[in-house]
C-alpha positions as CSV (number, residue, x, y, z in Angstrom):
1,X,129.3,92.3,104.8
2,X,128.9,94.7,102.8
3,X,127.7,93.6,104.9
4,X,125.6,95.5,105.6
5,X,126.2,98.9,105.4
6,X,126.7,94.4,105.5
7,X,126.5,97.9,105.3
8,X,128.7,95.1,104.8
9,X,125.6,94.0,104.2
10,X,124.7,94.0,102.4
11,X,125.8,92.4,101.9
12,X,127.5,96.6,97.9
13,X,127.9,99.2,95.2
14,X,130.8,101.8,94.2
15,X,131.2,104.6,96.5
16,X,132.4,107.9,96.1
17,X,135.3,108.9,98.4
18,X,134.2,109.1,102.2
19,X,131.1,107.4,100.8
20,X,129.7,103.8,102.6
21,X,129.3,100.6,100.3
22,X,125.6,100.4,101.2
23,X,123.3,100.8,98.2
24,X,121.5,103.6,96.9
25,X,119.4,103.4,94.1
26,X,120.6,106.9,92.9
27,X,123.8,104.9,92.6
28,X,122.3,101.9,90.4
29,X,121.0,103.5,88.5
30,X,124.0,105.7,87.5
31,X,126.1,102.4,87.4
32,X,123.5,100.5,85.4
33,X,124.7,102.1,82.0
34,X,128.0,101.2,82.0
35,X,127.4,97.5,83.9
36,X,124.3,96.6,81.8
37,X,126.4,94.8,79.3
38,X,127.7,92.3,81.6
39,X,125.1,92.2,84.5
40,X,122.6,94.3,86.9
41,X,124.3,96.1,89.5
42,X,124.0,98.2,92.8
43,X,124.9,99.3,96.2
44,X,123.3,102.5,96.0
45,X,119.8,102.6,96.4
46,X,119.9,98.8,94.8
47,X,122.4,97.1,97.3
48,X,125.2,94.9,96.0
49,X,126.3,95.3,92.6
50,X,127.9,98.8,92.5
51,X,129.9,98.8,95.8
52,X,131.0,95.4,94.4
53,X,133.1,97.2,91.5
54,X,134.7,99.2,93.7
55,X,138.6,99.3,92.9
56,X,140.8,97.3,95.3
57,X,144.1,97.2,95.9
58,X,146.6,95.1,93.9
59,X,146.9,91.4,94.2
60,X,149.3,90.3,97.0
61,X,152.1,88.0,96.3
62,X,150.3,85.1,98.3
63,X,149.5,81.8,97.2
64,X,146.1,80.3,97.2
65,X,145.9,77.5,99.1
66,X,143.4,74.2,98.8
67,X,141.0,76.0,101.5
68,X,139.2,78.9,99.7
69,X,138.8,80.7,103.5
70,X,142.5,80.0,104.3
71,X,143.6,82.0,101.2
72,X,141.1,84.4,101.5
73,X,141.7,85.6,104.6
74,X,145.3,85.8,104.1
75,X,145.2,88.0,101.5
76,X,142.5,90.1,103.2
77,X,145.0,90.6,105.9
78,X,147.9,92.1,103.5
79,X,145.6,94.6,102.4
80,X,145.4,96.5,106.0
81,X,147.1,99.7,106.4
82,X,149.0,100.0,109.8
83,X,146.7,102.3,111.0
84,X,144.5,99.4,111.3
85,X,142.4,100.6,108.5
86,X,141.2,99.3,104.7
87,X,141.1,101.0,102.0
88,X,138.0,102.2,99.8
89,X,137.2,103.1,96.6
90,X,139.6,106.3,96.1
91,X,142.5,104.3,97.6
92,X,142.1,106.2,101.0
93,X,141.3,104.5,104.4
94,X,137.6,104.2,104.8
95,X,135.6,103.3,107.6
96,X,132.6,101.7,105.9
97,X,134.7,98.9,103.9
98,X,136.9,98.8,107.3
99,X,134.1,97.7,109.4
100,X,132.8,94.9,107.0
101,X,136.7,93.7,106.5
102,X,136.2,93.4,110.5
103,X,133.2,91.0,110.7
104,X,134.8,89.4,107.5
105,X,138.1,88.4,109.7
106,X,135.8,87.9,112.6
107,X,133.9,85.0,111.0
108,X,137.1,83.6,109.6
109,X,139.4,83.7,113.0
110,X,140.1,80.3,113.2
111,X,141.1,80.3,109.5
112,X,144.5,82.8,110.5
113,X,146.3,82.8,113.8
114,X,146.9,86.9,112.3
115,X,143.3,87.7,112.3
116,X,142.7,88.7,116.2
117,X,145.5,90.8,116.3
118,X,144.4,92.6,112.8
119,X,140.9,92.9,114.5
120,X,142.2,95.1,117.4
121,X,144.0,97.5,115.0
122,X,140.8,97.9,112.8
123,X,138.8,98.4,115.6
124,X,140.8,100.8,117.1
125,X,140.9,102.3,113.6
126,X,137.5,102.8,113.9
127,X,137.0,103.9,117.6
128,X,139.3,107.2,116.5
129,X,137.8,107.6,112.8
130,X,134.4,105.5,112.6
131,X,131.6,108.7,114.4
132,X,131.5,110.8,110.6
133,X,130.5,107.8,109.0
134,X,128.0,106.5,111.7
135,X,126.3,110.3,111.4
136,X,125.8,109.6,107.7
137,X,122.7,106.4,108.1
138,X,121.3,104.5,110.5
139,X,123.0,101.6,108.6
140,X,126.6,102.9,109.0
141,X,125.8,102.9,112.7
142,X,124.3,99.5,112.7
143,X,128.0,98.2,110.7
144,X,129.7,100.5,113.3
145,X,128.1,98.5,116.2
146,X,128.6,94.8,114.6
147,X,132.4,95.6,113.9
148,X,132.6,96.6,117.6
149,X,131.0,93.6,119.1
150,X,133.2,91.9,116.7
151,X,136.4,93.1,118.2
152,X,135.2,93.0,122.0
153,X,134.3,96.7,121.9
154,X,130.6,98.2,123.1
155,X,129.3,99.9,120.7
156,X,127.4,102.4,123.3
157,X,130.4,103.8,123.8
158,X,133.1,102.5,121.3
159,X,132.6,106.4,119.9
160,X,131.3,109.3,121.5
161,X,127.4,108.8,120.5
162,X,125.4,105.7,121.5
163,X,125.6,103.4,118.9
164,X,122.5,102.0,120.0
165,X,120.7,105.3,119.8
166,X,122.2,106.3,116.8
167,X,120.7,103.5,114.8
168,X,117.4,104.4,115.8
169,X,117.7,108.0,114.8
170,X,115.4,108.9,112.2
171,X,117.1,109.8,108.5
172,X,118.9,113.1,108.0
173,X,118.1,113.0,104.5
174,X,114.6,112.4,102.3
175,X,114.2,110.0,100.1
176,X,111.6,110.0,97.2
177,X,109.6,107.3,98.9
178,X,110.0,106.3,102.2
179,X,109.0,103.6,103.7
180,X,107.1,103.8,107.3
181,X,108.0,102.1,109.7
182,X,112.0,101.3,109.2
183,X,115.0,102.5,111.0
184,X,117.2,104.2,108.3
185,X,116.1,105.1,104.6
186,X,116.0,101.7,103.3
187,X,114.9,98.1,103.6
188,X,118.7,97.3,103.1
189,X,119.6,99.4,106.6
190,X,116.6,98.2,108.0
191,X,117.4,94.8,108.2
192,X,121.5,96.0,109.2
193,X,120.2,97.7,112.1
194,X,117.5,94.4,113.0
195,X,121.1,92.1,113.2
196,X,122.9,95.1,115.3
197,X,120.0,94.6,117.7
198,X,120.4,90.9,118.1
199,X,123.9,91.3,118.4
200,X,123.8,93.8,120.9
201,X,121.0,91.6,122.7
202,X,118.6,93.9,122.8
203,X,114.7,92.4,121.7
204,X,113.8,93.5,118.4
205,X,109.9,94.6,118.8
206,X,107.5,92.7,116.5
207,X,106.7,96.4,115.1
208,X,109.7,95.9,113.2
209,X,108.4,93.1,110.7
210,X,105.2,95.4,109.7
211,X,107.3,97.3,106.6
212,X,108.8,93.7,105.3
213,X,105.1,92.1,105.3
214,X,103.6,95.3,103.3
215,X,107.1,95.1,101.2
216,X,107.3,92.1,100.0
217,X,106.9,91.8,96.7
218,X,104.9,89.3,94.8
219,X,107.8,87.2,94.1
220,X,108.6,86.4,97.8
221,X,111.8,88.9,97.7
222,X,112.3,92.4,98.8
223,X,113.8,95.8,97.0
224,X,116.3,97.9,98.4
225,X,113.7,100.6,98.1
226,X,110.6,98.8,98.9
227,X,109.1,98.6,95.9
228,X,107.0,95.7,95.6
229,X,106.3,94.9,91.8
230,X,107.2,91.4,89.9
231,X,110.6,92.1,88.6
232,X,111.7,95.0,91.2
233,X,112.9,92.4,94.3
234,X,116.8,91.9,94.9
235,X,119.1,89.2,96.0
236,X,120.8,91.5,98.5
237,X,117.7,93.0,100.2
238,X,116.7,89.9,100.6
239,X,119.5,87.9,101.6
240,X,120.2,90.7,104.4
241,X,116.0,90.3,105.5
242,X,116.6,86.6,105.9
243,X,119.1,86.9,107.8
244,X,117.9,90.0,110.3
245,X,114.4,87.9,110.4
246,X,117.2,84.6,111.5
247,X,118.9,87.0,114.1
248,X,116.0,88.5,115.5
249,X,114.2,85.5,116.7
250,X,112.0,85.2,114.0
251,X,113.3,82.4,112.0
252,X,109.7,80.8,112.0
253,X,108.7,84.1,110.2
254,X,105.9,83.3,106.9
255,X,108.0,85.5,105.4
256,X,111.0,83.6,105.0
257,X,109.7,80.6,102.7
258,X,108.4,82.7,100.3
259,X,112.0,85.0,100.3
260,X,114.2,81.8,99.8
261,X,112.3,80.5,96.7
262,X,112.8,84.0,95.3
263,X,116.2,83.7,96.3
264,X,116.3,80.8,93.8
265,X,114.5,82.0,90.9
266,X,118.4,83.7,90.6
267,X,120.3,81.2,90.7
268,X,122.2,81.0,87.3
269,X,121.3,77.8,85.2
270,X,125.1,77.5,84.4
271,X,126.2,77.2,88.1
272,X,128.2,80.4,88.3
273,X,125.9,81.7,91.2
274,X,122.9,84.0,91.9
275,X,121.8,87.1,90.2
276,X,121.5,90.4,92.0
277,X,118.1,90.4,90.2
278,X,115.7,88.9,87.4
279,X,117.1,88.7,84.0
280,X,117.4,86.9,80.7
281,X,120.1,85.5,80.9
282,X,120.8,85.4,84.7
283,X,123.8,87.2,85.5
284,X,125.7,86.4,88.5
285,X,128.3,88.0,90.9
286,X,130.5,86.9,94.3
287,X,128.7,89.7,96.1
288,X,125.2,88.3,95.5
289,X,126.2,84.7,95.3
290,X,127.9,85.4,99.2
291,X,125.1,87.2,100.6
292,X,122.7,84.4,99.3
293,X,125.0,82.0,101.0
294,X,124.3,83.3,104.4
295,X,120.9,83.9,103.5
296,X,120.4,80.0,102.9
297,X,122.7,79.5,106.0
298,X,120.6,81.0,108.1
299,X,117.4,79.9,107.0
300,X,118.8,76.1,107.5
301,X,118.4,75.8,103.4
302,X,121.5,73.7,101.7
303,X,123.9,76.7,100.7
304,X,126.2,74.1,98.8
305,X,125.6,75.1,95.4
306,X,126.1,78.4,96.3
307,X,129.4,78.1,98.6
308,X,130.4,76.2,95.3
309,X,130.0,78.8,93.4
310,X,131.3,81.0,95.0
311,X,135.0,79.3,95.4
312,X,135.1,79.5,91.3
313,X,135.3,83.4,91.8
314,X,138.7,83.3,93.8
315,X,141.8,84.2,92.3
316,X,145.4,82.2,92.4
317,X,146.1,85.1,95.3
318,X,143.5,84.2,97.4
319,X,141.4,87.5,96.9
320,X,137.8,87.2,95.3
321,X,136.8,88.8,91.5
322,X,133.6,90.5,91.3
323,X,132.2,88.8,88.0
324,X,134.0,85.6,86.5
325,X,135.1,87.4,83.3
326,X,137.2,89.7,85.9
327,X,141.2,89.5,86.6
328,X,141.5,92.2,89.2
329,X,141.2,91.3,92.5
330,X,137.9,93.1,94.3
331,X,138.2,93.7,98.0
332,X,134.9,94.3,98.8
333,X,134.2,90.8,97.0
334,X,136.3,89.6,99.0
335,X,135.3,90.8,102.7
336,X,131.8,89.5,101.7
337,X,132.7,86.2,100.6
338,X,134.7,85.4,103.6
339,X,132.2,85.0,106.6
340,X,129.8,82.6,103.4
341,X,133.0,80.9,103.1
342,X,133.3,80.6,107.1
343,X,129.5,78.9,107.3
344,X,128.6,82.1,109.4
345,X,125.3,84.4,108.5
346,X,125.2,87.6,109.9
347,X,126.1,88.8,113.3
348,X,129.5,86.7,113.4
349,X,129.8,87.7,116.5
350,X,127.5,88.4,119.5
351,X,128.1,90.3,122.7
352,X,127.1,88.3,126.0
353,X,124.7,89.8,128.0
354,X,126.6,92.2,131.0
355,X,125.7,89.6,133.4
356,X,127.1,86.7,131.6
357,X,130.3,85.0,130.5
358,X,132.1,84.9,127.6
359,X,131.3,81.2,125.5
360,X,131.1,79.7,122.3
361,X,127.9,81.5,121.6
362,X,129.0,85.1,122.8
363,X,131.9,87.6,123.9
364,X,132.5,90.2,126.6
365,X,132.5,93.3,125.8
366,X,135.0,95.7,127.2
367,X,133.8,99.7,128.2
């Protein structure tokens, strides 16, 4: 969702304008002064808590209804520009929070008779605006591809660059420590381009589990950045790894036991959620507490506390508040609470294969 990426995943932290909602920890670390009173954050080079205080639009004049993804949704939609895009952190259109606002309305189609046709106009949104954003990660192009699947679109060709292709192209930028063996520049991207694959049906090589079996850290989670120390692991990494492991085929993975006990270690004693990471107390947010959700969906774990928690974060409009304390509406919140509230881990939608027909499990994909 956010998530991804995702991104958006990850699923993310405050971006700059023209920025993505995936986390850098760069960004964490820069939002962790002002957020430390309240709780950890980060989408930057720490996923989810940053991206997550991104400022959203006003609150719509709907009414929340009895079904949390009803209300949701419906305010999601009002927040869509006619251009078919959503808005990001500087109040212009922007791609990254446009694509995870896709796969949110995607997992929540049946919820809103509105949602295909707001689908098409963000994808189309995307098709004329989305190839800056995929050039900036191998993440971006891995939420790229999953929004197109989403809408019917192929995401070889939904922009002029192979999306497919794209995602495997090695980072334009250094990092301080990289980690061999992923696509992208973080764990986070990593597992965002591991779902685009299983969306896109294409086999994701065994190869790709190496990095998450040397980065695991000791406490069965992972780190945005790999590292693998007690203390440094994330709910968001992780959540995302779960679910790419889930995706790929590899749901029988060793490493997924291990990843959903961590996943528990931050769940908040009070019942308000999960943590983005260790603390004393336990702080939690609707980014993490979503992305934990799927997590636990996918893994075939009971994600009822969480999906319960999560509902206590939505506003009388529908929309979703980052931390419980909040009043604004948080759009980002929101588009990754909605495919948790939906039942749906990550891809929401898959692409049949080009010999096959469309079905419950998978779409066709126009050119």
């Amino acid at each position: 969702m956010a998530k991804p990426d995702r991104q958006s995943t990850v699923s993310n932290a405050l971006r700059e304008k023209g920025k993505d909602t995936m986390p850098t920890l760069r960004d964490f670390r820069a939002t962790l002064g002002i957020l430390l009173l309240v709780a950890l954050v980060g989408v930057a080079v720490l996923p989810g808590r940053v991206a997550a205080r991104q400022a959203t639009p006003a609150a719509s004049a709907a009414t929340a209804t009895a079904d949390p993804l009803v209300a949701a949704t419906g305010w999601l939609l009002a927040q869509q520009d006619a251009s078919g895009g959503f808005p990001g952190y500087s109040g212009e259109l922007d791609a990254g929070v446009t694509t995870d606002a896709v796969m949110a309305l995607a997992a929540s189609a049946g919820a809103n008779p509105a949602a295909g046709a707001a689908i098409d106009k963000a994808v189309s949104y995307l098709a004329e605006n989305g190839e800056p954003y995929t050039r900036t990660g191998a993440g971006q192009a891995a939420k790229l591809a999953l929004a197109a699947i989403a809408g019917g679109r192929n995401p070889r060709s939904i922009v002029s660059v192979d999306l497919f292709q794209e995602m495997q192209n090695p980072p334009t930028t250094s990092v301080q420590n990289p980690i061999t063996g992923i696509w992208g520049d973080s764990l986070y991207a990593h597992a965002l381009v591991m779902i685009a694959f299983s969306a896109m049906g294409e086999q994701v090589p065994d190869a790709a589990l190496e990095p998450l079996r040397a980065t695991q850290s000791v406490d069965g989670g992972w780190a945005f950045d790999g590292t693998t120390g007690a203390g440094a692991a994330d709910s968001n990494t992780t959540s995302m790894i779960v679910q790419a492991l889930v995706a790929a085929g590899f749901g029988d993975s060793d490493l997924i036991p291990p990843a959903v006990a961590f996943l528990e270690t931050l769940r908040t004693p009070d019942g308000s959620g999960y943590a983005y990471g260790p603390g004393d107390p336990l702080s939690a947010d609707s980014n993490s507490t979503a992305l934990a959700a799927q997590a636990l969906i996918a893994a075939n774990a009971d994600p009822g506390g969480a999906l319960t928690a999560l509902a206590t974060y939505q506003l009388p409009d529908g929309s979703l508040r980052y931390l419980l304390p909040d009043t604004d509406p948080n759009l980002l919140s929101t588009v990754q609470a909605i495919p948790a509230l939906a039942g749906k881990a990550l891809p929401v939608v898959t692409g049949c294969r080009a010999d096959g027909e469309a079905s419950a499990d998978c779409v066709l994909l126009a050119a």
